[in-house]
C-alpha positions as CSV (number, residue, x, y, z in Angstrom):
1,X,0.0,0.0,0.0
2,X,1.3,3.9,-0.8
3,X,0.0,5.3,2.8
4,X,-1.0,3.5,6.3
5,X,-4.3,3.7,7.6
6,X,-4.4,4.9,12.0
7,X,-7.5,3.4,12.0
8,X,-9.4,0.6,10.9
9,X,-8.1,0.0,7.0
10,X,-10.6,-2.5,4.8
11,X,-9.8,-5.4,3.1
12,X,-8.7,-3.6,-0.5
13,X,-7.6,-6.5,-2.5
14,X,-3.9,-6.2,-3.6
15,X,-3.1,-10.1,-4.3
16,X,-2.4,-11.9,-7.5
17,X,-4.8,-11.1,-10.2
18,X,-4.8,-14.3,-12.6
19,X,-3.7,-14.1,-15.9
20,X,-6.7,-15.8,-17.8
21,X,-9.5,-14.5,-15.4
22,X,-12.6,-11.8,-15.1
23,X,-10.7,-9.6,-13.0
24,X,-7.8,-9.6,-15.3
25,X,-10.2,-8.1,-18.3
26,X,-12.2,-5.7,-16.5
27,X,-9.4,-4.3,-13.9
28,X,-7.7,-0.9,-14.6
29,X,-4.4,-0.8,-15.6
30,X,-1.5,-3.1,-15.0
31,X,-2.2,-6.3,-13.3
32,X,0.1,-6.1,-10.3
33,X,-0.9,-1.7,-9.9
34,X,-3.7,-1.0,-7.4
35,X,-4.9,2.4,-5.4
36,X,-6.7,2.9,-2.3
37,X,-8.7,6.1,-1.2
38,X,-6.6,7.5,1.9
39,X,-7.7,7.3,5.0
40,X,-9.1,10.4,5.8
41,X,-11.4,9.9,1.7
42,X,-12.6,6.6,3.3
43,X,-14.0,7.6,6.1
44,X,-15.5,10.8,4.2
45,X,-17.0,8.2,2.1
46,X,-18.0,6.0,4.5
47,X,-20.0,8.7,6.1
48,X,-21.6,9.7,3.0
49,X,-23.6,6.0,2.5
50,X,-23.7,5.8,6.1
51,X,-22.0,2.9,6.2
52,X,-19.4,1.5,9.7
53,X,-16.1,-0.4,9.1
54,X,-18.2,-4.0,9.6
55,X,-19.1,-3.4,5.6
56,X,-15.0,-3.4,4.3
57,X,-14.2,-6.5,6.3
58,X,-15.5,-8.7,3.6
59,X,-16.3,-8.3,0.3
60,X,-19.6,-7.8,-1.5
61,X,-18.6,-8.4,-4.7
62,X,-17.1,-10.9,-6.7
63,X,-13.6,-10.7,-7.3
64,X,-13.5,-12.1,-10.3
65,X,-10.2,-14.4,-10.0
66,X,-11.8,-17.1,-11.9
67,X,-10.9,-18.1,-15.0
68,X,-13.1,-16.9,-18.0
69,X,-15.0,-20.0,-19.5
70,X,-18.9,-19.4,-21.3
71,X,-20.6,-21.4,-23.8
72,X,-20.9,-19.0,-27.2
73,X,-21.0,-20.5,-30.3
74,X,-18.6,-19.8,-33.0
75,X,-20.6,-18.6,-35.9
76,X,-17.9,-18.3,-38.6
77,X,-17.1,-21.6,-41.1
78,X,-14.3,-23.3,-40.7
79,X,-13.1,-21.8,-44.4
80,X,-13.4,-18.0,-42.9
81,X,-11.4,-19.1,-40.0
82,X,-8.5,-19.8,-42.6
83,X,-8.8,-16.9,-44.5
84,X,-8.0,-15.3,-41.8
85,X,-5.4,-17.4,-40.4
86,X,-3.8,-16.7,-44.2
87,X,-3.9,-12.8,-43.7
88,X,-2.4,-12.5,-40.7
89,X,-0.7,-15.5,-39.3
90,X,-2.6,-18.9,-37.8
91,X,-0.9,-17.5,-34.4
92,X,-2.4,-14.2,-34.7
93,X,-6.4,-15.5,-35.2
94,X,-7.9,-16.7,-31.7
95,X,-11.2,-17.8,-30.9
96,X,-10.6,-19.4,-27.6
97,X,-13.0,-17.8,-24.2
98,X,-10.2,-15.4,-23.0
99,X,-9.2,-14.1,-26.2
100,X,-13.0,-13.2,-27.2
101,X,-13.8,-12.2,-23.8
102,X,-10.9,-9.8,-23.3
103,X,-11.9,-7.3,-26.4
104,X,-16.0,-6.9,-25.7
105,X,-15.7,-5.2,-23.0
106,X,-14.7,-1.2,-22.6
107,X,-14.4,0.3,-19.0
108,X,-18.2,1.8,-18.1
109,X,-19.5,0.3,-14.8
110,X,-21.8,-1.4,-16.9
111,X,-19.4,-3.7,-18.7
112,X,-17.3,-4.2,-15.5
113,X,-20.6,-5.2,-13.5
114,X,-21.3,-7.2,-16.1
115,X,-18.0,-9.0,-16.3
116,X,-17.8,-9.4,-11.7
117,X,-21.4,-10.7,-12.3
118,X,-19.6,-13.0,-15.1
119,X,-22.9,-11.7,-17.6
120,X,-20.7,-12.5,-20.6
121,X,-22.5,-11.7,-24.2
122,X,-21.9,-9.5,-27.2
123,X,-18.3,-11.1,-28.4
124,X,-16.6,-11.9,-31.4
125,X,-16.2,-15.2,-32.9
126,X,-12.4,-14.3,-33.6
127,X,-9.9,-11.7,-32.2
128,X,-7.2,-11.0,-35.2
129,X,-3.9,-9.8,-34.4
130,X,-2.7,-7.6,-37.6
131,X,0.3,-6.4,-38.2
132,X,0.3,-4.3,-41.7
133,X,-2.1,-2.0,-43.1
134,X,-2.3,-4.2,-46.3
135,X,-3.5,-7.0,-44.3
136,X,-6.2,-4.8,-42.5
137,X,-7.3,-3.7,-46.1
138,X,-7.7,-7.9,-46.7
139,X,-9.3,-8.4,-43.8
140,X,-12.1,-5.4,-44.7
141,X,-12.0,-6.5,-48.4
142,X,-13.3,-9.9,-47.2
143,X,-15.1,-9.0,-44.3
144,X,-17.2,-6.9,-46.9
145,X,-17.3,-9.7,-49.3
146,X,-18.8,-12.3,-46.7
147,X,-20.9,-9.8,-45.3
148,X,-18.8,-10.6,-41.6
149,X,-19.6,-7.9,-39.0
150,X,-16.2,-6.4,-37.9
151,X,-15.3,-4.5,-34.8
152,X,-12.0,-3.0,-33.9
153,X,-10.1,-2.6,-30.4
154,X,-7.4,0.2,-29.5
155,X,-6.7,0.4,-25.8
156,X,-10.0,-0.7,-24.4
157,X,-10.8,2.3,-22.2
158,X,-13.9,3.4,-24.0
159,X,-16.8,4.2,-21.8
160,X,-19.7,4.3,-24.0
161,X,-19.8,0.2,-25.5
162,X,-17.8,1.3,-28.2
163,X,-15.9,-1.7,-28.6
164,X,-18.9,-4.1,-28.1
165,X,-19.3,-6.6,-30.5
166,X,-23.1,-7.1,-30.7
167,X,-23.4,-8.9,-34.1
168,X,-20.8,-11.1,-33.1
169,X,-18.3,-11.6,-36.3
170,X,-14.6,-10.6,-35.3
171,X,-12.6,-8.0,-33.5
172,X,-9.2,-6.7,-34.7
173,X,-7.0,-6.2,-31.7
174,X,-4.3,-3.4,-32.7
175,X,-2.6,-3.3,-29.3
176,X,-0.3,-6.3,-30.3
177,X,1.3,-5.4,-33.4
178,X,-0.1,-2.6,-35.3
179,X,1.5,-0.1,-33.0
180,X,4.6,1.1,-35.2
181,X,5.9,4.5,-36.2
182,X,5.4,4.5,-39.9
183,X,7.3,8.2,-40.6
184,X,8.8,11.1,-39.2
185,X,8.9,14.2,-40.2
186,X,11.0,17.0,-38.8
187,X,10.4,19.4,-41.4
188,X,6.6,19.4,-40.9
189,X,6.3,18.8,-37.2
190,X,4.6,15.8,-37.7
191,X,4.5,11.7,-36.9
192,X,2.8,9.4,-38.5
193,X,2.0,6.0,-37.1
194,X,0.0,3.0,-36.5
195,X,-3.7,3.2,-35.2
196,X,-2.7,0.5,-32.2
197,X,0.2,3.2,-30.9
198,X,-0.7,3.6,-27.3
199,X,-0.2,7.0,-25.7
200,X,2.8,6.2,-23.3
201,X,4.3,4.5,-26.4
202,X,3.9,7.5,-28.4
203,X,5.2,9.9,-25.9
204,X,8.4,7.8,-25.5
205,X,8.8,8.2,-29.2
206,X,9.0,11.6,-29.4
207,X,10.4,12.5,-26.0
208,X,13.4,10.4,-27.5
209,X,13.1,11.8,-31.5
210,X,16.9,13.1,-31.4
211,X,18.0,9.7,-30.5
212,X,15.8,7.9,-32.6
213,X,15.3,9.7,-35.7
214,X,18.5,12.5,-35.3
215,X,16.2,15.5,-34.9
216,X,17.2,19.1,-33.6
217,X,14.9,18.6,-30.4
218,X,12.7,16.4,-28.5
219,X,8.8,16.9,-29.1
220,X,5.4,15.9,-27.5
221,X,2.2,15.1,-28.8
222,X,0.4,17.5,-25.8
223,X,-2.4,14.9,-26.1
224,X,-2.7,13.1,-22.3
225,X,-6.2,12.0,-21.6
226,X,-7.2,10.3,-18.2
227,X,-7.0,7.1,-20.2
228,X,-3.5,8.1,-21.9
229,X,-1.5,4.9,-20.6
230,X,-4.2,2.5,-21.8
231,X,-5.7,4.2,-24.6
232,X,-4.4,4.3,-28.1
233,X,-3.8,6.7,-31.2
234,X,-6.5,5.1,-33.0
235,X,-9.1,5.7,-30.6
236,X,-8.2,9.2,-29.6
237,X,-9.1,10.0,-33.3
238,X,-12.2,8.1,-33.8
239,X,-13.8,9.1,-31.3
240,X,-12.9,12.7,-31.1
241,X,-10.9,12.6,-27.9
242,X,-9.3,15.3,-25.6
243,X,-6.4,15.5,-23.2
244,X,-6.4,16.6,-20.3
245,X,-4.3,19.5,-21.6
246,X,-6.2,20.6,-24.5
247,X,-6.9,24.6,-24.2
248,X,-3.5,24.6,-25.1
249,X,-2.4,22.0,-27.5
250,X,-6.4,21.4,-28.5
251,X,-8.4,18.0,-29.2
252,X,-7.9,15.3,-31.2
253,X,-9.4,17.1,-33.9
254,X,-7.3,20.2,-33.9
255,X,-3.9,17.6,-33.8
256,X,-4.8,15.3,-36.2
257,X,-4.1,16.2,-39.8
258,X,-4.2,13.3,-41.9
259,X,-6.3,9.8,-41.7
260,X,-5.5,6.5,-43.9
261,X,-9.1,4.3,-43.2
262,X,-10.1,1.1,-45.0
263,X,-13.6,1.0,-45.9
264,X,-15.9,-1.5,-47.5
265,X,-16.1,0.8,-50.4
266,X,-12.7,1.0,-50.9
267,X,-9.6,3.3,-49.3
268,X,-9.5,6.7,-48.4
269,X,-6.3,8.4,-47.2
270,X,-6.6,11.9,-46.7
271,X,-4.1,14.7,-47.3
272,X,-1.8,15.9,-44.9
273,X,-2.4,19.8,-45.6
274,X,-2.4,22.1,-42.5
275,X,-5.8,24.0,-44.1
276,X,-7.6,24.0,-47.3
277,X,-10.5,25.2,-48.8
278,X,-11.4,21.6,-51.0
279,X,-15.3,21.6,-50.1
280,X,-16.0,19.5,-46.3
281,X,-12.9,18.5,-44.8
282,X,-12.5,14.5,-44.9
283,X,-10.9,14.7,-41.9
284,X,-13.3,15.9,-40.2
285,X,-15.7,13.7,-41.6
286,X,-14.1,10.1,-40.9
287,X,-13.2,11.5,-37.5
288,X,-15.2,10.8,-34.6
289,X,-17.0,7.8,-37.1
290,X,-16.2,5.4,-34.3
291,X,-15.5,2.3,-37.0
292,X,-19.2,2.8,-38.7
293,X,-17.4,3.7,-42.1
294,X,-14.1,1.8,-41.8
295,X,-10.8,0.8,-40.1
296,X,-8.5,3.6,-39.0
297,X,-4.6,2.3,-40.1
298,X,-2.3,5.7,-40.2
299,X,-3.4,8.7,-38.5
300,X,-0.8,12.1,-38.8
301,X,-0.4,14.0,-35.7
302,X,1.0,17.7,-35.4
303,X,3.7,17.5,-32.6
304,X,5.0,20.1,-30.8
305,X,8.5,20.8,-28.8
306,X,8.8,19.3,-25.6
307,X,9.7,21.9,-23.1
308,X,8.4,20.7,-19.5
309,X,10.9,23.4,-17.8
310,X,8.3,26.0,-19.1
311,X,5.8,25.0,-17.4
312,X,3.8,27.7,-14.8
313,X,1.6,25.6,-12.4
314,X,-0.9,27.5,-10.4
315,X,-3.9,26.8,-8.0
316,X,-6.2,29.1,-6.5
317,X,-9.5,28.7,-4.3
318,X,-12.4,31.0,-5.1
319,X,-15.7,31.4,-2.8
320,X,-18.2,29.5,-4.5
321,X,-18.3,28.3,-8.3
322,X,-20.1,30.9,-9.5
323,X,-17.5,33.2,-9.1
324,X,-15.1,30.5,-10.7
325,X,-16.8,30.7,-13.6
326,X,-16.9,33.9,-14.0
327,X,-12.8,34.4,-13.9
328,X,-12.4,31.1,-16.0
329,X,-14.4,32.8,-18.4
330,X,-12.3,36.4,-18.0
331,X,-9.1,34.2,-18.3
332,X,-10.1,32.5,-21.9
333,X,-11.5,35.6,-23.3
334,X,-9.1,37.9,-22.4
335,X,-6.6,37.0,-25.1
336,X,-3.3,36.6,-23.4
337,X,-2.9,33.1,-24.0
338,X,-4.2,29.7,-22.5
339,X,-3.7,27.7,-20.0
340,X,-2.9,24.3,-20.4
341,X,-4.3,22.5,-17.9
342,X,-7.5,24.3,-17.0
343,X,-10.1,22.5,-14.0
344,X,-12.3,24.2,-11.8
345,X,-14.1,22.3,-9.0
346,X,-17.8,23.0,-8.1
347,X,-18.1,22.6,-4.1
348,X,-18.8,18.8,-3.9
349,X,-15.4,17.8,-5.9
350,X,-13.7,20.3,-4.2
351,X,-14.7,19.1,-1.0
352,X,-12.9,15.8,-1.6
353,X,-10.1,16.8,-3.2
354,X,-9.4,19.0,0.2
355,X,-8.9,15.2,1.3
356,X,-7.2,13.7,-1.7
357,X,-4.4,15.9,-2.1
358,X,-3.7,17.1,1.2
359,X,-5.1,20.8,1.7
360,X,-7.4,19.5,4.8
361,X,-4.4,18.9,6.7
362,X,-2.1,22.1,5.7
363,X,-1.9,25.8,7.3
364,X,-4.6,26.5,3.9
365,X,-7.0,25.5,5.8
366,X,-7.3,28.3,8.6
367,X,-6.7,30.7,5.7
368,X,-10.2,29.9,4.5
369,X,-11.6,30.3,7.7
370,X,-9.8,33.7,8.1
371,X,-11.3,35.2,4.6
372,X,-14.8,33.6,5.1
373,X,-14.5,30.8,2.5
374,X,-17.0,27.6,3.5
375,X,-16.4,24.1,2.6
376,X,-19.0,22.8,0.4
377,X,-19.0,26.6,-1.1
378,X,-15.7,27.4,-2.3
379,X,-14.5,26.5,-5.9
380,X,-11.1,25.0,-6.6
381,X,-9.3,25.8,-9.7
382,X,-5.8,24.7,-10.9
383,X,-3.9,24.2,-13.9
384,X,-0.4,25.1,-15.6
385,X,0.7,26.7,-18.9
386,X,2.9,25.5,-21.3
387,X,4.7,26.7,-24.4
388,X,8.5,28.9,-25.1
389,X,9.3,30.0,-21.6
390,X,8.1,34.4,-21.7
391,X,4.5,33.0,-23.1
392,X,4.3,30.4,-20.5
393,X,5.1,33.2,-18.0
394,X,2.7,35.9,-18.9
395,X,0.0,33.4,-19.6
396,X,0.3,32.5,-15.9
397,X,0.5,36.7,-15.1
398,X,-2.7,36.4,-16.8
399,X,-4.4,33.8,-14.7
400,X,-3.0,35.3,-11.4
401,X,-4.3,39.1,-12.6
402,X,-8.2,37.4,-13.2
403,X,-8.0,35.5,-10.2
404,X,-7.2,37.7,-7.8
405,X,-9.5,40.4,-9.2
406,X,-12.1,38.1,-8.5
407,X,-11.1,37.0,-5.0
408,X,-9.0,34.1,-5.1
409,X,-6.6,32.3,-2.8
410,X,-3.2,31.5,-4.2
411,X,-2.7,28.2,-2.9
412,X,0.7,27.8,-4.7
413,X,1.4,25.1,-7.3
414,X,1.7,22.6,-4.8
415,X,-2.3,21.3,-5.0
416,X,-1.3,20.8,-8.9
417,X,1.2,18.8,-8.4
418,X,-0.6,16.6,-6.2
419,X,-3.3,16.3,-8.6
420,X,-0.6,15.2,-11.5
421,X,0.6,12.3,-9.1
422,X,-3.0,11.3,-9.5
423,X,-4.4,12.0,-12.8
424,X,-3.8,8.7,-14.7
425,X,-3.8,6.5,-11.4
426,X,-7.1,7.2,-10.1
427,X,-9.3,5.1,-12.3
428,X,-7.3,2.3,-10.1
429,X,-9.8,3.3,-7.2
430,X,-12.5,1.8,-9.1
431,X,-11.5,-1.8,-8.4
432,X,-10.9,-1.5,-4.9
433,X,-14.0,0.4,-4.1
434,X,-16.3,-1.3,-6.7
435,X,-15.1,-4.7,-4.5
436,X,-17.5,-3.5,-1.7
437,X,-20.1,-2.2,-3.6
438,X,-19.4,1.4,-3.9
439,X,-19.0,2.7,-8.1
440,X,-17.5,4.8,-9.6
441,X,-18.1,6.3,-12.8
442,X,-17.8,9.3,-15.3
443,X,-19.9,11.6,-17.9
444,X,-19.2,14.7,-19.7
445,X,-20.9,17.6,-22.3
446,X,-19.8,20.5,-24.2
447,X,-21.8,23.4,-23.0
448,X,-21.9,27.2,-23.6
449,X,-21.3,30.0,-21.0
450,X,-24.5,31.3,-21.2
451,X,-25.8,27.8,-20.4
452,X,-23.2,26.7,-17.8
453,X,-25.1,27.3,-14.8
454,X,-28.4,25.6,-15.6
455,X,-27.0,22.4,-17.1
456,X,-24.8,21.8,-13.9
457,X,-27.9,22.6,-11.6
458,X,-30.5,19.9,-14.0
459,X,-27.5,17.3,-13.9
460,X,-26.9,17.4,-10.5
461,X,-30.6,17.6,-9.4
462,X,-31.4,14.3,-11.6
463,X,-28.4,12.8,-9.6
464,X,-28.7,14.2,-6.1
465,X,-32.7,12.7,-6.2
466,X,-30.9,9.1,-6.2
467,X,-30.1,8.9,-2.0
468,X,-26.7,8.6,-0.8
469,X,-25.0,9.6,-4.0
470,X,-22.1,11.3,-4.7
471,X,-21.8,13.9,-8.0
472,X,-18.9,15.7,-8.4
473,X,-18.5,18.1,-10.8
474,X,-15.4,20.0,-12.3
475,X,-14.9,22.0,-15.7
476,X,-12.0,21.3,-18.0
477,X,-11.5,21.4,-21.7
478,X,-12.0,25.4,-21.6
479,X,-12.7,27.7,-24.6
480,X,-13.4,31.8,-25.2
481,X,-17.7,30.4,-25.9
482,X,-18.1,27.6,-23.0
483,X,-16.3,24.2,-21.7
484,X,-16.6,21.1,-20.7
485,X,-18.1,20.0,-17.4
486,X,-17.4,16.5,-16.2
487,X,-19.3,14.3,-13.5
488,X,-17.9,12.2,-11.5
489,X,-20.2,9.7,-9.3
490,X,-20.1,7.5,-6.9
491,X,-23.3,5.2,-5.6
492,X,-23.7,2.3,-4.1
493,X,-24.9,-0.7,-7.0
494,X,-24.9,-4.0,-7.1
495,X,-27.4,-4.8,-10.4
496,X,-25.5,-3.6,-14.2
497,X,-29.4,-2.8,-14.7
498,X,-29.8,-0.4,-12.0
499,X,-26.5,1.1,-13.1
500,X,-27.8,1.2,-17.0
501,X,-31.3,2.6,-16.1
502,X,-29.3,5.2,-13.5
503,X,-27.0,6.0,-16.3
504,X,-29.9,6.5,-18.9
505,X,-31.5,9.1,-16.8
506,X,-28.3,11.5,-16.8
507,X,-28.4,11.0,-20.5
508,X,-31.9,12.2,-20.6
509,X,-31.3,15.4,-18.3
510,X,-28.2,16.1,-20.4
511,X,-29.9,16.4,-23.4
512,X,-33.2,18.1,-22.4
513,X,-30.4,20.7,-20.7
514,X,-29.4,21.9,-24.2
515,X,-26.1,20.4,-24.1
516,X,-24.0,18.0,-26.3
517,X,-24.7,14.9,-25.5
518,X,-20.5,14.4,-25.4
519,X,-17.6,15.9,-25.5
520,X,-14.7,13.8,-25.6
521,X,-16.2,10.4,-24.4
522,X,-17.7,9.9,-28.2
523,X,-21.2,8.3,-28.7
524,X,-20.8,4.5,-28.5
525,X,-23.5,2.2,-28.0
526,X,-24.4,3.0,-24.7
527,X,-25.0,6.5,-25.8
528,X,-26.3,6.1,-29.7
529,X,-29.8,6.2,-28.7
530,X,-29.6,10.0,-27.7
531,X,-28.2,11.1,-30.5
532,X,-30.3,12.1,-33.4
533,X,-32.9,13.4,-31.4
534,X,-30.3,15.7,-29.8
535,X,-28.4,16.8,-33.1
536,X,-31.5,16.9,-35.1
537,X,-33.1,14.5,-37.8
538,X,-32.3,16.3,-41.0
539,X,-28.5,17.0,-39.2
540,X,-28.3,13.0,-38.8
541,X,-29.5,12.1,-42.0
542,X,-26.0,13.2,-43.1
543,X,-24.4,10.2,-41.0
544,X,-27.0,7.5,-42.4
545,X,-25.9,9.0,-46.1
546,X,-22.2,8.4,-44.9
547,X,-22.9,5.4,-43.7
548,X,-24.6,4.4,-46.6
549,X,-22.1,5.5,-48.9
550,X,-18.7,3.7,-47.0
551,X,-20.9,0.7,-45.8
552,X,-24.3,-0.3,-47.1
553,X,-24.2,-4.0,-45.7
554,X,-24.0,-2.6,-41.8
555,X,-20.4,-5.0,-41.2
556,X,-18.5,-1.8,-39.8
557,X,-19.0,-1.7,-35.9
558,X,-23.2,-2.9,-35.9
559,X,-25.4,-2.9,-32.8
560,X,-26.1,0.6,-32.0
561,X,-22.6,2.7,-32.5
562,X,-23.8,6.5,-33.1
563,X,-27.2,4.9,-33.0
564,X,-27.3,4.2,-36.6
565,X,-29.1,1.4,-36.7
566,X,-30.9,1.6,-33.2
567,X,-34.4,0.3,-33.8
568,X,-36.4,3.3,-33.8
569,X,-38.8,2.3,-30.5
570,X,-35.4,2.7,-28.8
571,X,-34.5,6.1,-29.4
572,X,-34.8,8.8,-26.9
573,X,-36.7,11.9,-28.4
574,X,-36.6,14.6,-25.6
575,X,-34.9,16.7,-28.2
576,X,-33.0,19.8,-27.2
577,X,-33.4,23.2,-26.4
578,X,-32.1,25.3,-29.5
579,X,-32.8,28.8,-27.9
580,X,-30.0,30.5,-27.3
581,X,-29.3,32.9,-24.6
582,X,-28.1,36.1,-25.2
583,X,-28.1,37.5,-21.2
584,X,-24.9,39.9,-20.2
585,X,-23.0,37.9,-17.4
C-alpha cells in the first residue's frame, strides 16, 4: 500500500490477479498496480452511505479471480477461420473464451458489473492480431465480401460500449502489433504512425526523437487523456478525444491532420495539408466515425516541442463556483494566452479533493476560515501553462491578474502537483472500491457560458434525487464560448441494470439541458440512442448518407454505435433546447 491507515483499513484487495481471469479483463491498468482512497477519503466516504467499518471487512462483490470460461458459439465456417489465419498468421487469429472475452468489453461500470457478475454476451467469434495495413485492407475487403460484422479494439478504455461486439463476427486487436511509427517528419512537425500506438508508447517516441530519428529537439504530442497509458492513437481520433491538456495544445481534432481508413467501399487516405478550402474536410468527416465507415490504419499528428521546464503551475480557491466561472471565463477571453491545464471544482469535488491531495491537513486550511471561505461553497481551480518559456510566464501573469480580481486564494502550485501524481492512477480506485459495492463512474458535455449554470444545476438535481449519492463536478477542456463539465459519481450498486437505467436518466437530463450529448467520451452504443434526437433529424441524415455511402451492408461496428441502426422504439426523443441565450454575465 502507498500510505498507512491509523485506524481501521478494509480489506482492499492487492493479491495476485490471474492471468486468464474476469478480473484480469475488466481491472484498470497493469495487473500487479492497485490504489486505495486515503484514510481520511474513506472515512469521508464511508459517512456519506452511512455505512461503519463492519461493511469493508469482507467483500460484496465478486472478485473475479476465476478463470473466463462461457458457452458461445462460434458462428464463422471453418473456411473463414483460414482466410484469416492466411492474412495474418494462424498465431495471430484466436477464438478461444479469454481471447473473445478480453476485447468486448470497454471500462463503463456497466461492462465491469457485467464481467464481476460474469454476464458474458456480445463477443466476437475471432480476435485478429494484424500487423500491416495491407492486411487490414484484406481483412475489410473480405469482411465486406462475406458480409462478416467487424469491430476493432485500441486500448479498451472506452466508456460508452464502443468496442462491443453485438453482431458477433470478429474484433481486430491493434494493441499487439499494429502499434509502429510509420514516418517522421522534422520538417513538418509531424509523426505518422499505427492506429494501435498507445499514448505512453507515443510519448516515448517523441520524448526520444533526437535519438531515434537524429532530430534538432525532442517533441510531444500534448495529447494526455485520463485514459492516456491504456488508450491508443487510433481511438483518440475516432472518437474525437481530448487530453487533459487541450486549451492549449487542443483536441484530437485540432492535432490530427491526416487519416489513412479502409472501408468496404474502398480506401480513403486523406491529405496531410495544415488548411484547405477543397469543399467539407475528410478529416473531419471520418473523425469521430467510431468504426461505422471503416478501419483507421495511419493517422498524422502535429507535434510540438517538448519543453516541461516552461511549465507555470498554479492553484487558487475562489468562494463559491459561480465566481469561478466567472474568472475562468475572463481568463479565456481575455486574449493573453491559455492555460494548459485548465479544471475548476464546483463545491462537492472540491470538498474531496481538500482530502485527496492534502489541503485539509495544511496551514490552507485556517486561511479559509480567516477570509470567510465555507467548505461545500468554495471552488477549486488549478492548472499550468505550457509553451517557449516568456509565453508560459505571462499566460500565468494572466491567470494570477483574473484570479485575484475576482477573489481568489493563491494556494501555490503545490495542489497541482498533487493532482498530477493522481491523474492517470485514479481510475485504479475503481477496483478496490467497486469490490464492496461502492462505483465509480464518469460523464461529460460540451456546454456554452451562457448555459453553464443551468446544465450543472439539472444534472446534479437528476443525480442528487438518487439517495446517498455522490456527483462531483469539475470544468475542463475550456474555450473563449463555453467548456466542458465532467461528473464524477459514486453510488452504491450491485445490479449492471440499475447502473444502465441510473446512467440512462443523466443521459436524458443532459440532453433536455441543451447540451452535447459528449464531448470527448464519443457516442458509442451505450450512448447512440440520444443522439439524433439531440443533433436533429435532418443533421443525422448526413451520417446515415455516410454510412450508406462507406458501408451499405451494416459490417463496420453494428449494434447501435452512433445509433445508426438503433431500432427506432429505442431512441430517446426529448430533443434539445435550441434557444440561445443572449443574457450579459
Amino acid at each position: 500500500m502507498s500510505h498507512q491507515y491509523k485506524d481501521f483499513e478494509p480489506k482492499w484487495y492487492h493479491g495476485e490477479v490471474p492471468a486468464n481471469s474476469y478480473r484480469s479483463i475488466f481491472k484498470w491498468g497493469v495487473p500487479d498496480q492497485i490504489k486505495a482512497p486515503k484514510e481520511k477519503l474513506y472515512k469521508l466516504l464511508k459517512d456519506q452511505f452511512g455505512l461503519s467499518d463492519a461493511v469493508f471487512k469482507e467483500y460484496s462483490e465478486d472478485l473475479g479471480l476465476d478463470p473466463v470460461k462461457f458457452d458461445k458459439p462460434i458462428t464463422l465456417t471453418a473456411a473463414q477461420i483460414e482466410k484469416f489465419k492466411n492474412i495474418a498468421g494462424a498465431e495471430f487469429v484466436r477464438t478461444d473464451d479469454y481471447a473473445r472475452l478480453s476485447v468486448a468489453y470497454g471500462k463503463t461500470m456497466f461492462d465491469l458489473m457485467r464481467l464481476r457478475n460474469k454476464v458474458v454476451e456480445n463477443v466476437p467469434d475471432a480476435v485478429i492480431y494484424p500487423d500491416t495495413k495491407e492486411q487490414i485492407e484484406q481483412i475489410v475487403a473480405f469482411c465486406a465480401a462475406e458480409k462478416i460484422p467487424l469491430y476493432v479494439y485500441g486500448g479498451g478504455s472506452s466508456v460508452t460500449r464502443g468496442v462491443e461486439c453485438v453482431k458477433g463476427g470478429v474484433s481486430l486487436d491493434m494493441r499487439l502489433r499494429f502499434n509502429k511509427v510509420v514516418r517522421f517528419n522534422e520538417i513538418d512537425q509531424t509523426i505518422t504512425v499505427e492506429a494501435g500506438m498507445s499514448g505512453p508508447k507515443l510519448e516515448e517516441t517523441l520524448n526520444n526523437a533526437q535519438k531515434l530519428f537524429n532530430a534538432k529537439r525532442a517533441y510531444t504530442s500534448g495529447h494526455f487523456p485520463q485514459s492516456w497509458e491504456h488508450s491508443s492513437v487510433g481511438g483518440w481520433t475516432v472518437t474525437h478525444g481530448a487530453g487533459q491538456n487541450s486549451s492549449y495544445y487542443g483536441c484530437i481534432q485540432d492535432i490530427v491532420i491526416g487519416q489513412d481508413y479502409a472501408t468496404p467501399a474502398g480506401n480513403i487516405s486523406t491529405d496531410r495539408y495544415p488548411r484547405k478550402a477543397t469543399g467539407p474536410d475528410m478529416n473531419q468527416i471520418m473523425m469521430g466515425s467510431e468504426g461505422t465507415f471503416g478501419v483507421l490504419t495511419y493517422v498524422t499528428l502535429r507535434i510540438f516541442r517538448h519543453m516541461p521546464r516552461t511549465i507555470k503551475r498554479f492553484s487558487y480557491m475562489f468562494k463559491d463556483w459561480e465566481t469561478g466561472q466567472r474568472a475562468a471565463r475572463e481568463i479565456m477571453q481575455s486574449e493573453a494566452g491559455y492555460p494548459s491545464v485548465f479544471r475548476l471544482s464546483d463545491p462537492e469535488e472540491t470538498s474531496l479533493m481538500l482530502y485527496m491531495y492534502g489541503v485539509v491537513d495544511s496551514p490552507l486550511r485556517l486561511l479559509f476560515d480567516v477570509k470567510g471561505f465555507k467548505v461545500n461553497e468554495m471552488s477549486l481551480f488549478l492548472g499550468f501553462t505550457n509553451g517557449e518559456k516568456g509565453f508560459s510566464k505571462n499566460c500565468a501573469k494572466n491567470v494570477h491578474r483574473v484570479a485575484r480580481k475576482h477573489g481568489g486564494i493563491w494556494l501555490s502550485g503545490a495542489v497541482t502537483r498533487g493532482w498530477e501524481k493522481g491523474r492517470f492512477s485514479d481510475p485504479y480506485l475503481r477496483d478496490t472500491m467497486q469490490d464492496f459495492g461502492l462505483v465509480m463512474d464518469t460523464m461529460e458535455c460540451s456546454v456554452n457560458w451562457s448555459n453553464m449554470s443551468q446544465v450543472h444545476r439539472d444534472v446534479r438535481a437528476y443525480v442528487k434525487a438518487r439517495p446517498n449519492t455522490v456527483c462531483m463536478t469539475h470544468m475542463s477542456h475550456v474555450y473563449p464560448q463555453g467548456a466542458n463539465l465532467y461528473w464524477i459519481f459514486i453510488a452504491q450498486m450491485h445490479d449492471p441494470e440499475e447502473f444502465r437505467t441510473f446512467h440512462a436518466g443523466i443521459l436524458d437530463t443532459i440532453q433536455k439541458s441543451g447540451a452535447a450529448m459528449s464531448h470527448h467520451h464519443g457516442i458509442g452504443k451505450m450512448f447512440g440512442p440520444w443522439l439524433e434526437y439531440s443533433i436533429g433529424e435532418n443533421e443525422f441524415a448526413v451520417y446515415r448518407a455516410l454510412k450508406k455511402h462507406f458501408d451499405p451492408d451494416n459490417i463496420m461496428n453494428p449494434g447501435g454505435t452512433l445509433g445508426l441502426d438503433t431500432p427506432e422504439e429505442q431512441k430517446h426523443k426529448l430533443g434539445r433546447q435550441r434557444t440561445e441565450s443572449t443574457t450579459s454575465l
